[in-house]
C-alpha positions in Angstrom: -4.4 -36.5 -50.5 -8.2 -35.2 -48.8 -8.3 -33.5 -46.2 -8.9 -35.8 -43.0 -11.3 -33.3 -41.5 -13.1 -30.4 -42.1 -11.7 -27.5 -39.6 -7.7 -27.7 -39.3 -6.4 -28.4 -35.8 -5.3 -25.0 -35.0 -9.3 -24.2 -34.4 -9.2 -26.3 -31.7 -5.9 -24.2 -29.9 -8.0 -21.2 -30.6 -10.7 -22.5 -28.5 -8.1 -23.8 -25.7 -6.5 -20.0 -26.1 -9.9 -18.5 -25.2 -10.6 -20.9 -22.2 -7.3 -19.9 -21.0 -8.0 -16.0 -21.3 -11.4 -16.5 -19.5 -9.4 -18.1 -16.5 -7.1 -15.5 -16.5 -9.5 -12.8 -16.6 -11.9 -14.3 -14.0 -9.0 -15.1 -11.7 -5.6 -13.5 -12.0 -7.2 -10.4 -13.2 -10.0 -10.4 -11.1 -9.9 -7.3 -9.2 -7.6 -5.4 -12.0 -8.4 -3.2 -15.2 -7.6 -6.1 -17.0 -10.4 -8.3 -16.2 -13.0 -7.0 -18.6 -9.9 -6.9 -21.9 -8.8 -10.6 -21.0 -12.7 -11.9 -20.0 -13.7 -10.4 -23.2 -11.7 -12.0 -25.6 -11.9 -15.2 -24.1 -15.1 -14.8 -24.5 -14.8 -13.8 -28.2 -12.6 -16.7 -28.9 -14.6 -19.6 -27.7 -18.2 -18.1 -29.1 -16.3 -17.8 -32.1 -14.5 -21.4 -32.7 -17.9 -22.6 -31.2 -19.9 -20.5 -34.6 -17.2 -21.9 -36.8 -18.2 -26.2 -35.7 -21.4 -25.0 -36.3 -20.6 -24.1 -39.5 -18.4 -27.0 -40.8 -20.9 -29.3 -39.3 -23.7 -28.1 -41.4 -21.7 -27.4 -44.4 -20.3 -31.4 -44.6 -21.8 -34.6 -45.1 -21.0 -38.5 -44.4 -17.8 -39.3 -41.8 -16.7 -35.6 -42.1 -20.0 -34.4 -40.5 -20.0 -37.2 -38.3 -16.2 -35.9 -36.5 -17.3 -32.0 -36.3 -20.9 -33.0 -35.0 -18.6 -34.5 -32.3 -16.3 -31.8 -31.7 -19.2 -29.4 -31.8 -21.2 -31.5 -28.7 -17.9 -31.1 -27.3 -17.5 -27.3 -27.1 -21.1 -27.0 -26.5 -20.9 -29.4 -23.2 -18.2 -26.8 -22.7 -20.4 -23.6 -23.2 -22.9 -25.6 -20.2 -20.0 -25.7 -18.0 -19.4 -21.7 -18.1 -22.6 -20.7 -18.0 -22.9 -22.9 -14.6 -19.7 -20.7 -13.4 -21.5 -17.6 -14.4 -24.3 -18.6 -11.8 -22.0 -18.6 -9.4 -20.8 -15.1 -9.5 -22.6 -12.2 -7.5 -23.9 -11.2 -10.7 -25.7 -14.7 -11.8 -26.8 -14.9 -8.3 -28.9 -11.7 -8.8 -29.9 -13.0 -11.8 -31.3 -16.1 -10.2 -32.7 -14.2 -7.1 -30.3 -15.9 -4.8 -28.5 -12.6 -4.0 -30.0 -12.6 -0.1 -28.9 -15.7 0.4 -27.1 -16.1 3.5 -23.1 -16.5 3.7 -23.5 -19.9 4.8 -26.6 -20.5 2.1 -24.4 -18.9 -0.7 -21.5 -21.3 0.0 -23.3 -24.5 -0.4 -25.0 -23.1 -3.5 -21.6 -22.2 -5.0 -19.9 -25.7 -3.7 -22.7 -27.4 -5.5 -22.6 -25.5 -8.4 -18.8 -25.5 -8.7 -18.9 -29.4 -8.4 -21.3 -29.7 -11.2 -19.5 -27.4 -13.3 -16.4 -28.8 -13.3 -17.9 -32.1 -14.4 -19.7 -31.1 -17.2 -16.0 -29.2 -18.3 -13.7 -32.1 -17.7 -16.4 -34.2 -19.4 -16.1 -32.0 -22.5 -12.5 -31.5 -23.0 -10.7 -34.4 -22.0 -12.4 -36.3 -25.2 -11.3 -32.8 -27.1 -7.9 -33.3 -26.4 -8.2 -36.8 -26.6 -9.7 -36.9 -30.7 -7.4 -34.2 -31.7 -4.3 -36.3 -30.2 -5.7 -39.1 -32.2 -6.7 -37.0 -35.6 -3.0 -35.6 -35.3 -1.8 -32.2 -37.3 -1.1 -33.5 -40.8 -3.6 -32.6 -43.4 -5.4 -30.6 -41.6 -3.6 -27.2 -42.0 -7.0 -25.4 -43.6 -10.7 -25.3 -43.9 -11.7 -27.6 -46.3 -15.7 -28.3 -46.7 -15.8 -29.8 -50.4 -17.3 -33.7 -51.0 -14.8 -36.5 -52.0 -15.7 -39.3 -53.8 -14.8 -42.8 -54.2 -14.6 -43.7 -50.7 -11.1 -41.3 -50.3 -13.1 -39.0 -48.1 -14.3 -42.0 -45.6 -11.0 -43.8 -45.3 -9.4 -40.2 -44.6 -11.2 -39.0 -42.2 -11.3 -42.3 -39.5 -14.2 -41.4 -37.6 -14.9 -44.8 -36.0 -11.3 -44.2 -34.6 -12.7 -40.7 -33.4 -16.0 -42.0 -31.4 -13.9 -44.7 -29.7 -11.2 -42.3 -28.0 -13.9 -39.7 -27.6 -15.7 -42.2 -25.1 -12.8 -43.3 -24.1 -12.0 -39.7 -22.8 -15.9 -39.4 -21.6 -15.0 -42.5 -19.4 -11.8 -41.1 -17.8 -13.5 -37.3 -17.5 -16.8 -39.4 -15.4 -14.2 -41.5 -13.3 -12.2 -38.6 -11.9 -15.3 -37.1 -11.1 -16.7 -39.8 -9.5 -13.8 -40.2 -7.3 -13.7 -36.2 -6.5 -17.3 -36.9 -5.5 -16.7 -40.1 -3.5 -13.6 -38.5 -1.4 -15.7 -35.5 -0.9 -18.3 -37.9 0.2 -16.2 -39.6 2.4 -14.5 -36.3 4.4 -17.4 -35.6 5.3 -19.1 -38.9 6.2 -16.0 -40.6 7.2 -15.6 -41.0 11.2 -12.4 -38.5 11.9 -9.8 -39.5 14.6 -7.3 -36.4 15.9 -4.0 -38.0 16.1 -2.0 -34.5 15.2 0.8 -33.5 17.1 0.2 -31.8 20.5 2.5 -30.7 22.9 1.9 -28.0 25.9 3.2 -24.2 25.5 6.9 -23.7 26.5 7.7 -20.4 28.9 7.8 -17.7 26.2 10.6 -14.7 26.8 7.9 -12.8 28.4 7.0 -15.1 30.8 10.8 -15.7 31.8 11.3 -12.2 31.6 9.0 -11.4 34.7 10.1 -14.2 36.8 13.4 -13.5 36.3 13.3 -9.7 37.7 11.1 -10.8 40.8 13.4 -10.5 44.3 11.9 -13.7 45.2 11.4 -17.1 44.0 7.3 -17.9 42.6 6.3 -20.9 43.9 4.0 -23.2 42.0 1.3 -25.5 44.3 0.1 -28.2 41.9 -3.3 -30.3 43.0 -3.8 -33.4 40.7 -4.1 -37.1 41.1 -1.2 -38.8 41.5 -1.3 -40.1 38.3 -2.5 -37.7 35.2 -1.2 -36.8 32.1 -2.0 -33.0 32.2 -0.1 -33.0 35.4 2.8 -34.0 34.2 2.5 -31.6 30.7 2.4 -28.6 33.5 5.1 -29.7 36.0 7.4 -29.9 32.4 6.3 -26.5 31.4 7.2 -24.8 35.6 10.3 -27.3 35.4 11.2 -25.5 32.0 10.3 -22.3 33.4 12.5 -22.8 36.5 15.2 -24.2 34.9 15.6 -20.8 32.6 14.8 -18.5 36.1 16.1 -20.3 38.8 13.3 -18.4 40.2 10.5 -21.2 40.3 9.5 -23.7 43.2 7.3 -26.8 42.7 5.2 -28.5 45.1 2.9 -31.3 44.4 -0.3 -31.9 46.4 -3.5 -34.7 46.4 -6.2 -32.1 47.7 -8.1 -35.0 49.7 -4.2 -36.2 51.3 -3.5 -32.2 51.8 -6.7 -31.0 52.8 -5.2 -28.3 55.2 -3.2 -26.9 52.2 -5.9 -27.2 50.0 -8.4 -25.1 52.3 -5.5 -22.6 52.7 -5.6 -21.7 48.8 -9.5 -22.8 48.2 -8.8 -25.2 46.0 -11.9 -27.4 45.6 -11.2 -29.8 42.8 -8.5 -31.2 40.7 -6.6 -29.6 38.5 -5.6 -26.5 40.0 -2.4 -24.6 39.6 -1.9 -22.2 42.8 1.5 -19.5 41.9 2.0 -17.9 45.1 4.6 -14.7 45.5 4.5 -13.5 49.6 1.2 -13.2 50.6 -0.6 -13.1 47.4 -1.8 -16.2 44.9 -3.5 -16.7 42.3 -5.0 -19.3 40.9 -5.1 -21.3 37.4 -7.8 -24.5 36.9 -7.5 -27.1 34.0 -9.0 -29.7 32.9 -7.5 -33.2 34.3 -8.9 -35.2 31.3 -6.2 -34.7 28.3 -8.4 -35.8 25.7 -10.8 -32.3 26.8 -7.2 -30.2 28.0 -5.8 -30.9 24.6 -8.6 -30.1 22.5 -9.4 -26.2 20.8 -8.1 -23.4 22.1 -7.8 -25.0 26.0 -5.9 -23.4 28.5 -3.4 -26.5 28.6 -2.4 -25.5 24.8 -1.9 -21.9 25.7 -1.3 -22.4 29.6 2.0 -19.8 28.7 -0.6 -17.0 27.6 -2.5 -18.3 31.0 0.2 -18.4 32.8 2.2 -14.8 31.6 -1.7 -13.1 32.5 -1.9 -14.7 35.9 2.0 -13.8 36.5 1.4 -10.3 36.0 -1.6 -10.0 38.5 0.8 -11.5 41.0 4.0 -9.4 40.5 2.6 -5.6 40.7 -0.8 -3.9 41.4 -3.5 -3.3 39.8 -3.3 -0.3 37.2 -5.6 1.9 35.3 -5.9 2.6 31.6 -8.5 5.7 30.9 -10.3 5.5 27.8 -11.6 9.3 26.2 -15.0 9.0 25.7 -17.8 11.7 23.8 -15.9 11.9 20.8 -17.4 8.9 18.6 -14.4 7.0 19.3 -14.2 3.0 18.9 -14.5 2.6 22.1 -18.0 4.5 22.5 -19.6 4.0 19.5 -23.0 5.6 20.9 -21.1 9.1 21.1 -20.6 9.1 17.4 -22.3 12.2 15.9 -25.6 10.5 14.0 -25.0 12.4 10.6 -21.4 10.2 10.6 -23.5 7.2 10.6 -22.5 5.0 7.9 -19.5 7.1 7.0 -17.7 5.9 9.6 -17.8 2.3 9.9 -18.6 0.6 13.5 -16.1 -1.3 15.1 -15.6 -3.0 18.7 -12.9 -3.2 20.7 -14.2 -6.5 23.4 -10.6 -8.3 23.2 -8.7 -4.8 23.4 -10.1 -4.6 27.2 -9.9 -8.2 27.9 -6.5 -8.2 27.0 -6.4 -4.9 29.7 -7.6 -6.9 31.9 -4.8 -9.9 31.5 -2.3 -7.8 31.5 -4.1 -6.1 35.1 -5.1 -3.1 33.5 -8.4 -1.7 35.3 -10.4 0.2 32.5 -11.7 3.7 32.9 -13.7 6.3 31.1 -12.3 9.7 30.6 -14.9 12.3 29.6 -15.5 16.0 28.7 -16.0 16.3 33.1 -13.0 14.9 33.5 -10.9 16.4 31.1 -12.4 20.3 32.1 -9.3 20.6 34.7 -6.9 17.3 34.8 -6.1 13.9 33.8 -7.0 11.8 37.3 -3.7 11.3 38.8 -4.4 7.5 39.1 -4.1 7.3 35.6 -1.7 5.1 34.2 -2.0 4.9 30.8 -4.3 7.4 28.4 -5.7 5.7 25.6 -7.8 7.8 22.4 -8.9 5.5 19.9 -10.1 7.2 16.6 -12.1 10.1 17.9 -14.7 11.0 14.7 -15.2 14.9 16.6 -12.3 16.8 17.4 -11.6 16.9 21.0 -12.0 20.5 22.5 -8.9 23.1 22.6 -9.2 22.1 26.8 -9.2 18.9 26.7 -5.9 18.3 24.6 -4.4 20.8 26.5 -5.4 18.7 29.2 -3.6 15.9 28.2 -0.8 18.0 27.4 0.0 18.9 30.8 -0.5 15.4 31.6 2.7 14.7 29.2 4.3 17.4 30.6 4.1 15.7 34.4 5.1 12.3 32.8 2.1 10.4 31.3 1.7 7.9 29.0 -0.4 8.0 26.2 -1.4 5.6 23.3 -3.3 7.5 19.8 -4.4 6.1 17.1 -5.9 8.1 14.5 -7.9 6.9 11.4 -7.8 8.6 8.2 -11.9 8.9 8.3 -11.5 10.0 11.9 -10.9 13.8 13.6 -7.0 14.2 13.5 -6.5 18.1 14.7 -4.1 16.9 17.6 -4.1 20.6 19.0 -2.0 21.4 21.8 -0.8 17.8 21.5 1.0 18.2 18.9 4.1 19.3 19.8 4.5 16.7 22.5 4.1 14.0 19.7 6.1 15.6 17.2 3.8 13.6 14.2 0.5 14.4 12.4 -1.8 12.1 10.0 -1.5 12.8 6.1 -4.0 12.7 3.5 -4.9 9.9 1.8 -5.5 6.0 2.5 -2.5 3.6 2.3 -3.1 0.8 -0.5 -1.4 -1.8 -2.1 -2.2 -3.9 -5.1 1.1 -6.4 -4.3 0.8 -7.5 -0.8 -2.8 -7.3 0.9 -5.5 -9.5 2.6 -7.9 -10.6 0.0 -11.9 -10.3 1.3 -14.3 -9.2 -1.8 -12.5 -10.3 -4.7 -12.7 -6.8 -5.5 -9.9 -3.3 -5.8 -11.1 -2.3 -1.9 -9.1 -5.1 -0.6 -6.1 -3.4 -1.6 -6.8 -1.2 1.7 -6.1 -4.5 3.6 -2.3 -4.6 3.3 0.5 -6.5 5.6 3.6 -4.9 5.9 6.7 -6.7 8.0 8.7 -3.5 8.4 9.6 -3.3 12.2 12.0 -1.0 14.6 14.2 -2.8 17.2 12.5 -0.8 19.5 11.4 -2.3 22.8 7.5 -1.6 21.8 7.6 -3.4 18.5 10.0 -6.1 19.8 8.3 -9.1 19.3 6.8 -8.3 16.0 10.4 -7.5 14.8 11.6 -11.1 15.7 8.4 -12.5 14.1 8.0 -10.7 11.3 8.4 -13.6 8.6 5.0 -15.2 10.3 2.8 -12.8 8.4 3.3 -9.5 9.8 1.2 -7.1 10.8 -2.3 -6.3 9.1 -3.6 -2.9 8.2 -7.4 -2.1 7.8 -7.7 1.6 5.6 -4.9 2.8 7.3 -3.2 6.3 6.8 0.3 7.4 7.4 2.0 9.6 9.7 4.3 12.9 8.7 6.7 14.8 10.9 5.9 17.7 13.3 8.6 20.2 15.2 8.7 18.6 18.5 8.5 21.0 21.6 11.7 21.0 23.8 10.7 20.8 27.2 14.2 20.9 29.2 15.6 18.4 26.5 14.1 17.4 23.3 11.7 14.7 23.4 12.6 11.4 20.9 10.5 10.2 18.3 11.3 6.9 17.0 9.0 5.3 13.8 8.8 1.8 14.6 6.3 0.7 12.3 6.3 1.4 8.5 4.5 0.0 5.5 5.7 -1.7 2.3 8.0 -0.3 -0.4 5.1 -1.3 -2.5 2.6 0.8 -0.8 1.2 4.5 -1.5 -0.9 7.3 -0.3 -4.4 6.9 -2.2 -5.5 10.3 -2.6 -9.1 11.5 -3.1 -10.4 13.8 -5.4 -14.0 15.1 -6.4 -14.7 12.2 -8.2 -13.4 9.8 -6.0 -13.4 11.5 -2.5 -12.1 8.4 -1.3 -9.6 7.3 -3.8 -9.6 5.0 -6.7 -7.6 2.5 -5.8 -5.2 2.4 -8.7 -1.8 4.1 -8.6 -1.7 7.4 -10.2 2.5 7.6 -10.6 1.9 11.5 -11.9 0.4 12.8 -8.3 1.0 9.6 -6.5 4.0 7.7 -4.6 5.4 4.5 -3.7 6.9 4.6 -0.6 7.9 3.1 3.3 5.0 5.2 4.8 5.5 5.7 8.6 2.6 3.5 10.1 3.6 4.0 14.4 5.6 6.3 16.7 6.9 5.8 20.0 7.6 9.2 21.5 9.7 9.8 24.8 10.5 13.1 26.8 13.4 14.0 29.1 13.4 13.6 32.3 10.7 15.8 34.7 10.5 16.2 38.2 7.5 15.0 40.2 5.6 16.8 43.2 8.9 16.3 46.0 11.1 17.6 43.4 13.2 14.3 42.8 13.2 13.3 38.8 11.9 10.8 37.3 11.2 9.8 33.4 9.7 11.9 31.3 6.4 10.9 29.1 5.9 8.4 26.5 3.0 8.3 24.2 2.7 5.7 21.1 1.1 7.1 17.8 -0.4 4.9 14.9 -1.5 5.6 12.1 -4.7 2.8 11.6 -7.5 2.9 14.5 -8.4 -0.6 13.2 -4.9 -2.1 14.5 -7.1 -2.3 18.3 -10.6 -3.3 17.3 -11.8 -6.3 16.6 -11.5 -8.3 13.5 -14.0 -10.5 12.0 -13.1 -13.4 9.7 -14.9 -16.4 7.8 -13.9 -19.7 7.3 -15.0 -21.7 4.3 -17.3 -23.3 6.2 -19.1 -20.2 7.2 -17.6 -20.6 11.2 -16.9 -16.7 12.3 -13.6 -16.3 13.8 -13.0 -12.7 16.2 -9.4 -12.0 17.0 -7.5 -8.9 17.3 -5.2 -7.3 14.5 -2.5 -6.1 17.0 -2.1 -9.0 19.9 1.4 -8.7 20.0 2.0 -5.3 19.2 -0.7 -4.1 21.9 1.2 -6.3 24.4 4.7 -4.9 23.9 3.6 -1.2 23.5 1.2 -1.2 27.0 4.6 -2.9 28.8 6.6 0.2 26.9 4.3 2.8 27.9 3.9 1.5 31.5 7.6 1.2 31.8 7.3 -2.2 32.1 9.7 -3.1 28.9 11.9 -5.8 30.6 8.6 -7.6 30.5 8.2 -7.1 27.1 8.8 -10.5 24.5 7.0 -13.4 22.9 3.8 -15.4 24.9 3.7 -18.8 23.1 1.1 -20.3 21.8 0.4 -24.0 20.6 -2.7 -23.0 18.8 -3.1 -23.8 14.9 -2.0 -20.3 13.1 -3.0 -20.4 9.7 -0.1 -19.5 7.1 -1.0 -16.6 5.3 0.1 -15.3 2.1 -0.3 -11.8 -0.2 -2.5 -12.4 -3.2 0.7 -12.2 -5.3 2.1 -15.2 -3.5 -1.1 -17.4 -3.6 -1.4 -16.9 -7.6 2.6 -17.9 -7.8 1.8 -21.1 -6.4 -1.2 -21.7 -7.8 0.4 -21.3 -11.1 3.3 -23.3 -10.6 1.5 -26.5 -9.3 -1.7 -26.2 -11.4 -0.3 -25.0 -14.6 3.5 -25.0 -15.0 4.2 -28.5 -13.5 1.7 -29.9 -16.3 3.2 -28.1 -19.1 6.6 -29.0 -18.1 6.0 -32.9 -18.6 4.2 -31.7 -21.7 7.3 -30.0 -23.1 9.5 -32.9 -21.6 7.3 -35.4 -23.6 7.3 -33.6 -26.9 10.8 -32.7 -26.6 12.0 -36.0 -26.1 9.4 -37.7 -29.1 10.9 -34.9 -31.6 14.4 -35.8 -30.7 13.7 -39.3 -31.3 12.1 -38.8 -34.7 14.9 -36.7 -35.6 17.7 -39.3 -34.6 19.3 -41.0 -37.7 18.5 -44.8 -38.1 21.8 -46.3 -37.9 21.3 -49.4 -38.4 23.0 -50.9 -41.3 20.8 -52.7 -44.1 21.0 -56.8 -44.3 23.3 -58.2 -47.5 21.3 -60.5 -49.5 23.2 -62.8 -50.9 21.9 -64.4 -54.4 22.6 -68.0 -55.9 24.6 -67.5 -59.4 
């Protein structure tokens, strides 16, 4: 019997193969030694099935010609669709002269582009699949270009049958991209209503935890209207909060009724929550519309981070964290040394100090003056944030013999920064290794390129009482590292009695020490397992001396200082939406808040401040290409296998039915 086509139907797997490599190369592999090998052949395979339609259309004639022309507009509607994507990329950007477009410019362009794309390939294959469906597998096992005569090559080959499901798959390709275009149409056109789930803050363990260890009661002065829905959200969240102290008072006031009380605490409008302990208050205002109080991040959604921050002013003085300063440190960026400029990257620490100040921390500057004889005695807490000079032989001794009398001190080195820890060292009992800590399993992806391997999470916490509320919530995300380094033992000096060191933060097992070399002074980015290992790297310290004995000679506790190993943990860090919105927030919130409360002695303090904002789930690049897989891919070639499965089975079944007697007349 003829051939029913000219090019078998394994030519058209070939092509699918290649498609299939190109996806894997462009996004699995993307930012792996594998992209070019897999992007490559994909590449090969589909220029290559695409030269052989070419071919078979040329070399045939009547219905035959007719089918591959067919096929052939179909991989070249196909071809249109990835040269589209390639425009996309950073690299067919620059080819278009688009490259300086701006980050909200370059979306748009890429959303447009990606719709139009996406089109043109759904347009293309859908009627591929679709004719070879119909055309089926048998007789077409080869090449076969020769002329048949006497009709046999027409009949064979069907190709009426062919244009009809070929259109019919055009038509069901343009009508799921019409509606992908209408319900993008209509997100953004469509006239939103917010009816998600809100509910105010409960008291968080922190919160609890300083009410509980007042003396005396808090009592809580509310001035709303009589009748008002935020009112009622905050007298549930004190009632809470008293009910798990015993340690809370509530008292309800109409400012106009209660003028006398409201002039006491100058309270001037509605919706003001006055905490009072003795003689001091202070004061928290919302708004009294909940439509506004509920919305964003308001203060009625987070009024237990309000409420922990306003708590803390009202218990305890006012204290004083000292920054150094004149050593290019994150917080004084205008000290860095100008030939370090653009070697050492710029960062800001704004929601490090506010957070200071909500946790009544007055900020200071400690200088080269300073630091000549002593630490001020007012001091506190001593914070050095990746210094990029080393700090003179005086001034760490300095700060030495301000451990030794009992001070507190939080580091954090950087592994592009100036580490020589001089006298220090012994007090903290750690120094910074060499290399950059990377991961290619679990990280943050930003560029789509090997770098964000330096942006890795790890979840590996102590039980220690300045990591205690990122070891209850580690399985929310963990904790993210920014080109981090990692931390190595020292001989700790025994004054009286050996200080402790405890690690209390530590990386992935998937993790390792990126080393430089000449070629690379700073790293590759690819794990070397001949000079390179994987390992739980020691990320943070917490470091606490014996006992000392203060100016009347009565004892008291020894110092405490906190080392980590990533200066990027405190500044602030930068994030974009989709959408091109810019998000700031700080790496550390919850680890800053425990270890200031650890270093201040301030631990019973320490525990979770809830929050009822939106947190975005994140996952590790592994994890999103797992489930990406699995819904996009395997659940469509599960049915697929299902459906063949069960259509062989049938076809193989014996027909049992039993053949009809025909009876004939003698």
């Amino acid at each position: 019997m003829a051939m029913r086509t000219a090019s078998p139907w394994w030519a058209s797997l070939i092509y699918v193969v290649g498609l299939v490599f190109l996806f894997i190369g462009e996004r699995a592999f993307s930012t792996s030694g594998w992209h070019v090998l897999a992007t490559g052949l994909g590449a090969l395979l589909v220029v290559g099935v695409t030269g052989l339609r070419v071919w078979t259309t040329l070399s045939t004639r009547g219905a035959r010609r007719r089918v591959e022309r067919t096929l052939l507009l179909c991989h070249i509607g196909t071809g249109v669709a990835l040269l589209l994507y390639a425009l996309t990329t950073g690299f067919g950007m620059d080819l278009l002269g688009l490259g300086d477009l701006s980050a909200r410019g370059a979306l748009r362009y890429r959303t447009a582009m990606t719709v139009v794309w996406t089109i043109i390939m759904a347009a293309s294959l859908i009627p591929l699949f679709m004719i070879e469906v119909s055309l089926g597998g048998a007789h077409r096992d080869r090449f076969d270009l020769r002329r048949r005569s006497g009709g046999v090559d027409e009949d064979a080959v069907e190709y009426y049958r062919v244009r009809e499901l070929g259109l019919s798959g055009l038509t069901i390709a343009l009508a799921a991209a019409f509606l992908m275009v209408t319900c993008n149409v209509a997100e953004e056109r469509n006239v939103r209503k917010d009816v998600s789930y809100f509910r105010t803050s409960a008291p968080g363990e922190s919160t609890r935890n300083i009410v509980k260890n007042q003396g005396e009661p808090i009592k809580v002065l509310l001035f709303f209207p009589d009748v008002n829905e935020v009112k009622e959200e905050v007298k549930s969240y004190f009632e809470a909060l008293g009910s798990a102290t015993g340690k809370v008072e509530i008292e309800e006031y109409d400012r106009m009724v209660s003028a006398s009380v409201a002039q006491k605490y100058s309270v001037t409008k509605d919706g003001v929550v006055v905490m009072v302990r003795g003689d001091k208050n202070e004061k928290l205002e919302l708004d009294t519309d909940m439509e506004r109080a509920r919305r964003g991040k308001s203060k009625l959604r987070n009024l237990d981070r309000e409420v922990n921050g306003k708590l803390l002013k009202l218990v305890r003085e006012k204290r004083r964290a000292y920054f150094t300063v004149g050593h290019g440190e994150m917080t004084d960026p205008d000290s860095l040394d100008p030939s370090l400029r653009g070697k050492v990257p710029e960062r800001r620490t704004s929601l490090l100090k506010r957070k200071l100040g909500d946790l009544n921390y007055e900020i200071k500057e400690l200088g080269l003056v300073d630091l000549a004889t002593n630490v001020p005695e007012d001091a506190t807490i001593v914070m050095m944030l990746a210094p990029s000079q080393p700090l003179q032989e005086a001034e760490l001794a300095a700060l030495a013999r301000y451990l030794d009398r009992g001070g507190k001190m939080l580091v954090a080195l950087d592994p592009r920064g100036a580490n020589e820890l001089g006298a220090l060292e012994p007090r903290l009992g750690v120094a910074m290794k060499k290399g950059y800590l990377t991961d290619d399993r679990a990280f943050l992806p930003q560029q789509g390129t090997m770098a964000d391997r330096r942006w890795p999470f790890t979840t590996q916490f102590s039980a220690h009482a300045s990591t205690t509320t990122l070891s209850r919530t580690a399985d929310k995300g963990g904790l993210l590292l920014i080109e981090a380094g990692a931390l190595e033992d020292r001989e700790l000096a025994a004054i009286g009695d050996k200080p402790k060191r405890t690690y209390v933060i530590r990386s992935q097992a998937t993790s390792w020490l990126d080393l430089p070399d000449e070629a690379n002074p700073d790293g590759n980015f690819i794990f070397d397992d001949k000079t390179e290992k994987r390992d739980r790297y020691n990320l943070g310290a917490a470091i606490e001396g014996p006992k000392v004995k203060d100016a009347k000679g009565e004892e008291k506790d020894g110092y405490r200082a906190m080392v980590f190993s990533d200066g990027d943990l405190f500044a602030d860090l930068m994030l974009q939406s989709r959408r091109g919105e810019v998000f700031v927030q700080i790496v550390s919130g919850p680890l800053l808040d425990d270890a200031i409360k650890w270093l201040g002695g301030e631990e019973v303090f320490a525990g979770e401040v809830v929050s009822e904002d939106d947190v975005a789930v994140r996952h590790t690049r592994d994890e999103d290409a797992v489930w990406f897989y699995v819904t996009v891919v395997g659940a469509p070639i599960v049915v697929l296998v299902l459906g063949l499965t069960g259509t062989w089975w049938r076809r193989r079944r014996p027909h049992t039915s039993k053949p009809k007697r025909i009876e004939v007349a003698s």
